[in-house]
C-alpha positions as CSV (number, residue, x, y, z in Angstrom):
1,X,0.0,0.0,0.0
2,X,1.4,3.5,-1.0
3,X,0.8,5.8,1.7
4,X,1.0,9.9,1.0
5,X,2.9,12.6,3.3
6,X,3.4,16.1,2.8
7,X,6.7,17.6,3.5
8,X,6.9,21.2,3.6
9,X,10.2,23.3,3.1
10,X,10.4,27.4,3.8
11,X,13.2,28.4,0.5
12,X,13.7,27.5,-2.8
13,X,17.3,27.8,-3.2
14,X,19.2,24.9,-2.1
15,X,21.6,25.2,0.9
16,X,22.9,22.4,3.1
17,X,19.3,21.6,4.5
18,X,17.7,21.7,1.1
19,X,20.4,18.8,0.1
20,X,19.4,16.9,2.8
21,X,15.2,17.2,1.4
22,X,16.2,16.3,-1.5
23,X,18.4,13.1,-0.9
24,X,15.4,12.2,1.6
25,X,13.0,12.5,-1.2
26,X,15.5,10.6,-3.7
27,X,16.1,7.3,-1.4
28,X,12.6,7.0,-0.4
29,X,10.5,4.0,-1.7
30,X,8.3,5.6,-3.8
31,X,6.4,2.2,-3.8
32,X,5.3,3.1,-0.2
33,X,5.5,6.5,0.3
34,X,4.6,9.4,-2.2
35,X,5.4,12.6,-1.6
36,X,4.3,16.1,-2.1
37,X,6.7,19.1,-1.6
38,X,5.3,22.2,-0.7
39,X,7.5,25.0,-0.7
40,X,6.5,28.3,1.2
41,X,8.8,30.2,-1.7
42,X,8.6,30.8,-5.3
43,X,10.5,28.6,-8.0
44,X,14.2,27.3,-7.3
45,X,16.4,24.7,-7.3
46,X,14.7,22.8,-4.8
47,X,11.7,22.3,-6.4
48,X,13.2,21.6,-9.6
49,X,15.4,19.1,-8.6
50,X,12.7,17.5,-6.1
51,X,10.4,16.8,-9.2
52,X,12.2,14.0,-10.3
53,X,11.1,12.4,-6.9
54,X,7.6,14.9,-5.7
55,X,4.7,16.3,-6.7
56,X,5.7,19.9,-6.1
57,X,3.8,23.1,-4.8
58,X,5.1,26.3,-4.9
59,X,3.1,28.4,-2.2
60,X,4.7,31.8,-1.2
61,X,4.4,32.5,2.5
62,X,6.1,35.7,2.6
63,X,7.3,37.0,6.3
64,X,5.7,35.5,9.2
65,X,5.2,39.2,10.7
66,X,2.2,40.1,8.7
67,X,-0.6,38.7,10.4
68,X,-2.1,37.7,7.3
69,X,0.9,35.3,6.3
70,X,0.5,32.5,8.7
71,X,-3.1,31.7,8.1
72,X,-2.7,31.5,4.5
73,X,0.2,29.3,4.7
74,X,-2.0,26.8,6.9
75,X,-4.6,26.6,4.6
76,X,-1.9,25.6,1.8
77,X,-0.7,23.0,4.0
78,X,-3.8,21.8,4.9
79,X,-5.6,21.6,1.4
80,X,-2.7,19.6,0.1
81,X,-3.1,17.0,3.2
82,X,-6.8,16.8,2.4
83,X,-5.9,16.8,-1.6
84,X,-3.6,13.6,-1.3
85,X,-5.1,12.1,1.7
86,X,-1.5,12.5,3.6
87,X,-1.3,9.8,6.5
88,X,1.8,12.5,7.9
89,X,3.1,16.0,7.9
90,X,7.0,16.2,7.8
91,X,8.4,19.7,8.3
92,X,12.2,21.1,7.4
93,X,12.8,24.2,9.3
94,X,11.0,26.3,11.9
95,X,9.2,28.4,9.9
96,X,8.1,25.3,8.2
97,X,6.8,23.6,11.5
98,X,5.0,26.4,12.9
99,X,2.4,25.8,9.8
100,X,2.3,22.5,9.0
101,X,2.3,21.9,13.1
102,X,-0.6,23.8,12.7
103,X,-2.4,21.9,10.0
104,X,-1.9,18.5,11.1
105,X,-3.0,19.6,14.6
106,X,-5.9,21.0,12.8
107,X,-6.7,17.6,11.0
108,X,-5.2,15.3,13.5
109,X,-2.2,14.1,11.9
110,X,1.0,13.3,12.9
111,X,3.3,15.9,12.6
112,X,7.6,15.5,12.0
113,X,10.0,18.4,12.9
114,X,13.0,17.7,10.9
115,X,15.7,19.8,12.9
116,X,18.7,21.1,11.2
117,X,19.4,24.1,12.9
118,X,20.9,24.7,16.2
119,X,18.1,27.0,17.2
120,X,18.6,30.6,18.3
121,X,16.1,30.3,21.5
122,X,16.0,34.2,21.6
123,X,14.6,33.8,18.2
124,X,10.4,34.9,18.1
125,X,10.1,32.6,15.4
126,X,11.9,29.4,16.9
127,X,10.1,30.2,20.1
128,X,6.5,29.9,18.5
129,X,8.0,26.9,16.6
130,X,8.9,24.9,20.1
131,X,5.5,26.0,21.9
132,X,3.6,24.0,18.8
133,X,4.7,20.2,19.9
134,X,5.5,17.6,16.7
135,X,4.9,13.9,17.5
136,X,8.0,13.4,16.0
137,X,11.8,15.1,15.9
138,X,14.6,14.2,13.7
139,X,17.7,16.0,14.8
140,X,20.8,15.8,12.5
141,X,23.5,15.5,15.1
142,X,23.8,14.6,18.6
143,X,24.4,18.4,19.3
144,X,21.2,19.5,17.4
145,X,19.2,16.6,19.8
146,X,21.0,18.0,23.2
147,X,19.7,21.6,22.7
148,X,16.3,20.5,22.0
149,X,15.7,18.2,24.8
150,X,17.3,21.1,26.8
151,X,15.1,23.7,25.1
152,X,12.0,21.7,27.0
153,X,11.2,18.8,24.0
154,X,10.8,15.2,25.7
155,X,13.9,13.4,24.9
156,X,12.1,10.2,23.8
157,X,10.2,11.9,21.0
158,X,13.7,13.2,19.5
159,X,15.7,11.2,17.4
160,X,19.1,11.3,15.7
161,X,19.6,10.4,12.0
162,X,22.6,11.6,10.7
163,X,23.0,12.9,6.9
164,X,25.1,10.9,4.3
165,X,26.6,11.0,1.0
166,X,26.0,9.0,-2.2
167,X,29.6,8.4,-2.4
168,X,29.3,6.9,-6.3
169,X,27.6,10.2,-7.9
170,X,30.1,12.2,-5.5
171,X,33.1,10.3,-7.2
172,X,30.9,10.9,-10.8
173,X,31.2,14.4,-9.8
174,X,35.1,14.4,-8.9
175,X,35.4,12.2,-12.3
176,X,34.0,14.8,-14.3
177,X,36.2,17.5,-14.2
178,X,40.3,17.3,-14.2
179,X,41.7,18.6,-10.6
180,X,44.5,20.3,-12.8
181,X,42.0,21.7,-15.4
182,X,40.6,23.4,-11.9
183,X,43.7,24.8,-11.2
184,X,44.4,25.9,-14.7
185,X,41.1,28.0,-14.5
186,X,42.3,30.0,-11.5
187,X,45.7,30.3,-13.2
188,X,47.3,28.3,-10.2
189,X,50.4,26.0,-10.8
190,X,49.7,22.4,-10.2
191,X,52.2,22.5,-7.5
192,X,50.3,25.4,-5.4
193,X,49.0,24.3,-1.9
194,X,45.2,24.9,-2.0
195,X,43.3,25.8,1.1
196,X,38.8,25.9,0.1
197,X,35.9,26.6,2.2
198,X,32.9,26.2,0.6
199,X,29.5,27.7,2.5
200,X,27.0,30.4,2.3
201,X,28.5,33.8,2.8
202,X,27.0,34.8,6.2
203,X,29.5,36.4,9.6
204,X,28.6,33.1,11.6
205,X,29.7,30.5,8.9
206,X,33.8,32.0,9.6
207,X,35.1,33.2,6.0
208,X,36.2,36.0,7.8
209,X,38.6,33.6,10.1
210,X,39.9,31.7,7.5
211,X,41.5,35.4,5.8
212,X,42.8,36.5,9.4
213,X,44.7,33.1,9.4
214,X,45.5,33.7,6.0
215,X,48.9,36.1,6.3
216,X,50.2,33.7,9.1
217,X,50.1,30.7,6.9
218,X,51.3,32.8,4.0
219,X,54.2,34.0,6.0
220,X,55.3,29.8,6.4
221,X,53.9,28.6,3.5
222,X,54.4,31.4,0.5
223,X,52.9,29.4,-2.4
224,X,49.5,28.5,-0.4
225,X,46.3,30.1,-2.1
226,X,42.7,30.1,-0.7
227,X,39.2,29.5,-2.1
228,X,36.2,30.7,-0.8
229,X,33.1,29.2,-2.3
230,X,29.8,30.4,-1.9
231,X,27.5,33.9,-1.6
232,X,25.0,35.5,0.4
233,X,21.8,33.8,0.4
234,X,18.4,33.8,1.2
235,X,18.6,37.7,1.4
236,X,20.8,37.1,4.3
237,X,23.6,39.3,5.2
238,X,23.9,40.7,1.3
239,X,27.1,43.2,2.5
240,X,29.1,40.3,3.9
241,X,31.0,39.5,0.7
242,X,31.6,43.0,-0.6
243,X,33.2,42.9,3.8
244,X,35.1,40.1,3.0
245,X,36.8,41.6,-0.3
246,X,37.6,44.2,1.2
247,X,39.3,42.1,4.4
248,X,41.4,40.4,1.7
249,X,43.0,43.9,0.5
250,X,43.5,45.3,3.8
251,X,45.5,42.3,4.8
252,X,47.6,42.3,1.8
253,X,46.6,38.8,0.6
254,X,43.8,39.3,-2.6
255,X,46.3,37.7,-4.7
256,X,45.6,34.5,-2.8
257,X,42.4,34.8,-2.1
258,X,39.8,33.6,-4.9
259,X,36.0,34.2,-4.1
260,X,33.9,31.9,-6.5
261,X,30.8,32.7,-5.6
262,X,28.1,29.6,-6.1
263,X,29.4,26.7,-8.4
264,X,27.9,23.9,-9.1
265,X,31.3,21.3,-8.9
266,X,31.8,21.3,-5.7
267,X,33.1,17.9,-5.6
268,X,35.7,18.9,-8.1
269,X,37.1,22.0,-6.3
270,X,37.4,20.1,-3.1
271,X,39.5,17.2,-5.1
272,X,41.6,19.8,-6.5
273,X,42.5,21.1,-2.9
274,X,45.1,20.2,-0.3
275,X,42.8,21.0,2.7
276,X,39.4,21.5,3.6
277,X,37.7,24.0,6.0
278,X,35.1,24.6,8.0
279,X,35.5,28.1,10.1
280,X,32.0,28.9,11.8
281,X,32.3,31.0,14.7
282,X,29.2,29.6,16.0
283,X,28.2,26.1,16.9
284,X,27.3,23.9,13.2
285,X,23.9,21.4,13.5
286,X,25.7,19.3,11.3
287,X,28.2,20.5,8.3
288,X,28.1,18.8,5.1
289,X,31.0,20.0,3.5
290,X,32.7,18.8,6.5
291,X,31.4,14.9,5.3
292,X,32.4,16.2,1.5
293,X,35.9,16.8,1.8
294,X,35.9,13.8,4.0
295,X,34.5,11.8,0.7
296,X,37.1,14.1,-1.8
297,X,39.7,12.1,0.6
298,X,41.3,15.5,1.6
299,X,42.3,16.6,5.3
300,X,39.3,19.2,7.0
301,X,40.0,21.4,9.9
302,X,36.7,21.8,11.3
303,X,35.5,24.1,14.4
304,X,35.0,22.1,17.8
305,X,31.4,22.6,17.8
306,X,28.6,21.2,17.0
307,X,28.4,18.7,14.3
308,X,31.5,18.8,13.1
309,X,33.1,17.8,16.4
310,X,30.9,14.5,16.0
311,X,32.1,13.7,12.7
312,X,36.2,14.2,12.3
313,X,38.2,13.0,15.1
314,X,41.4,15.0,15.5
315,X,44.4,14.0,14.5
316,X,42.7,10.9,13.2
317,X,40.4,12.2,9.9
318,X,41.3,16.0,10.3
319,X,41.9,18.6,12.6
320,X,39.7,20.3,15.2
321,X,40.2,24.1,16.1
322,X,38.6,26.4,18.7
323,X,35.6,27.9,17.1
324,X,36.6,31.7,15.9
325,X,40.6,31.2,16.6
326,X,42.4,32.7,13.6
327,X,45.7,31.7,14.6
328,X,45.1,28.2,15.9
329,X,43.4,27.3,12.5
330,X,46.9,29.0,10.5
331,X,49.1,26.7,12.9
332,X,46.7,23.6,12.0
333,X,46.8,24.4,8.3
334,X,50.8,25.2,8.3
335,X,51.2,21.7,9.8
336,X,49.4,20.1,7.0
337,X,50.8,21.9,4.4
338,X,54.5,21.3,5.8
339,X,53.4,17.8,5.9
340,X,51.9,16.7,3.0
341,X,52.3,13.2,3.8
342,X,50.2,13.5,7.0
343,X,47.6,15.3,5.3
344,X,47.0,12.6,2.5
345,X,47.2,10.2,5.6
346,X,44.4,12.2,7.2
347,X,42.7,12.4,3.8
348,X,42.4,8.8,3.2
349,X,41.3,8.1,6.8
350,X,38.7,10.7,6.4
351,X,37.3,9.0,2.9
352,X,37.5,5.5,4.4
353,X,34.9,6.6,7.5
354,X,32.5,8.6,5.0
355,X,32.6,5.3,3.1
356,X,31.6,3.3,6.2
357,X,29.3,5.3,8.3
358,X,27.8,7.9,6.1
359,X,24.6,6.5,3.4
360,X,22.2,8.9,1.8
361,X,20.6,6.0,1.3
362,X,20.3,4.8,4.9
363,X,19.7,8.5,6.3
364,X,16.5,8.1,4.1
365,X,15.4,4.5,5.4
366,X,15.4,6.0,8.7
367,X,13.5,8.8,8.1
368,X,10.9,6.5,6.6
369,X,11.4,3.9,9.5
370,X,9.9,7.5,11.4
371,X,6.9,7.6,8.7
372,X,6.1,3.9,9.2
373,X,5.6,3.7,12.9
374,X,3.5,7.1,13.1
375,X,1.4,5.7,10.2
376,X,0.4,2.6,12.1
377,X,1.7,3.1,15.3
378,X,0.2,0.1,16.6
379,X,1.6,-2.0,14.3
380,X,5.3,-3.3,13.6
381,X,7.4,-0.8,11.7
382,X,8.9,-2.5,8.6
383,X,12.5,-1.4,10.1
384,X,12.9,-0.4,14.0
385,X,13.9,2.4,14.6
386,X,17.4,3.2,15.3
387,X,19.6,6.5,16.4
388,X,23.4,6.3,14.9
389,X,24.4,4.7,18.4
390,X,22.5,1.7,17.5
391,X,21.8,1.3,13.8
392,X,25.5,-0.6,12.4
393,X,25.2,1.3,9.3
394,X,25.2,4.9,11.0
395,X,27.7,4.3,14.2
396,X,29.5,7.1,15.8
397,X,33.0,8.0,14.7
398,X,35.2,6.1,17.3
399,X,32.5,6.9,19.6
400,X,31.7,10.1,19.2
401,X,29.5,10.2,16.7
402,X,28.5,17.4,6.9
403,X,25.6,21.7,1.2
């Protein structure tokens, strides 16, 4: 029997979270659940990727501070629950809960918060969102399950499924384009240590800290040059590249530094590096470029925070640094560069525990697993349920525990 379930996502343009819709909607059996996206934001890539797998419905919302918004973005919700008969409501964000909590409470159905944030509790919106209880949460990392439980939500109605990677299109991707035709494009010598962040352009995500550690590594390692991948989005911070430009001239080093803006080979550009980072200042629910350059087999140093702490273990698959500590991460990325050895030792470590512990495929089981028992929760779920301590395909990294 094909059961139906609603899933409702607040932007169109794809970001970390948006990836981990779509690979949810991708590995699904389609045979048992069908699925309809509705997105409170007009056309983008999310919806036009997600209808190779979804019925998709594009249903501006708008801010949540007119009182008109809200209402009107229920009765979306609702109509398509009643429209495809949905047995569940699955929700990606706050502002996505806080309607389609409000729908299924309306028509009595189960309702799932997937949580990928680490929420800002002084936030108005996340506080509405966490005073409208889902019968389900999904939490992305051990860290994004510890603040809800202490933010008031009953630890037995949280669960932790971890993203993943498919590793074979991810190696398609790398396959595609030449590392050396990468460098060629940014008029690099193949030889050139490469240091790439990849993430949206926004103060808290770090890119900021990565060019303050920039002139110390320089100073040690002359022939290093940076990439920063990404822009502002989501109407989000729009000065904050112009800020970082002009950071890169002040500290002498724009001849180093190479802003990208969005690409869409971000597999390549991390195969063509020597390092990955990951610089936020603040606390990351989860990190997927962390898990990407892990899969490109490359060295990350990664803030100990959050996510990220749960998925590289220091000195083991990468490097941890104090959040926000310019000249720790420069001494981190001096010693890999001096020791190229190490770093492809690192590298291969790093690949070898995505390979093992991080499925797409099984993230998605167990977010149906999640569908199955609310569906008929009085009846066996076709797979129990199991957080990454106890499934064997999703274990914790040596017992701690990535777009």
């Amino acid at each position: 029997m094909t059961r139906r379930i609603v899933l409702v996502e607040a932007v169109g343009a794809i970001g970390g979270a948006e990836r981990i819709v779509l690979d949810t909607l991708r590995y699904v059996d389609r045979q048992r659940w069908a699925a309809t996206l509705l997105i409170l934001a007009p056309e983008g890539g999310v919806g036009e990727e997600a209808r190779r797998y979804a019925r998709v419905v594009h249903a501006p919302a708008g801010r949540y501070r007119n009182p008109r918004t809200v209402p009107g973005a229920v009765w979306s919700v609702a109509r398509e629950i009643v429209r495809g008969r949905a047995a569940i409501v699955h929700a990606n964000s706050a502002k996505a809960h806080i309607v389609a909590g409000l729908a299924a409470r309306l028509l009595r159905r189960p309702s799932v918060w997937h949580v990928m944030d680490i929420l800002d509790a002084a936030s108005p919106l996340n506080r509405l969102a966490l005073r409208l209880p889902a019968t389900r949460y999904i939490a992305i990392s051990e860290a994004v399950r510890d603040q809800l439980v202490a933010l008031g939500v009953p630890a037995p109605r949280v669960q932790v499924i971890y993203p993943g990677l498919d590793q074979a299109a991810f190696d398609q991707a790398i396959a595609a384009i030449d590392r050396e035709d990468v460098r060629a494009e940014l008029g690099l010598p193949p030889d050139s240590p490469l240091v790439t962040l990849v993430g949206r352009l926004q103060r808290w995500k770090g890119q900021h800290v990565l060019l303050a550690a920039a002139p110390h590594v320089l100073a040690r390692v002359p022939s290093a040059h940076f990439l920063i991948v990404g822009d502002a989005l989501f109407g989000l911070e729009p000065e904050y590249p112009g800020q970082l430009a002009a950071l890169a001239v002040e500290l002498g080093i724009e001849g180093h530094v190479h802003f990208l803006g969005q690409r869409h080979d971000v597999p390549a550009l991390l195969h063509a590096s020597t390092v990955v980072v990951h610089a936020s200042i603040q606390p990351e629910a989860f990190g997927l470029v962390v898990l990407e350059g892990m899969a490109a087999g490359k060295p990350v140093v990664a803030a100990r925070a959050g996510g990220p702490a749960e998925i590289v273990v220091d000195g083991v698959t990468g490097r941890l640094v104090p959040p926000g500590d310019a000249a720790a991460l420069a001494e981190a990325l001096v010693g890999l560069l001096q020791a190229p050895a190490h770093g492809q030792q690192l590298g291969a470590a790093a690949r070898a525990s995505v390979l093992a512990r991080f499925h797409a495929a099984a993230a998605a089981r167990q977010v149906q697993a999640v569908w199955d028992e609310l569906a008929e929760p009085r009846l066996p779920t076709s797979r129990p349920l199991a957080s990454a301590a106890t499934d064997p395909g999703r274990q914790p990294v040596d017992g701690s525990l990535v777009r």
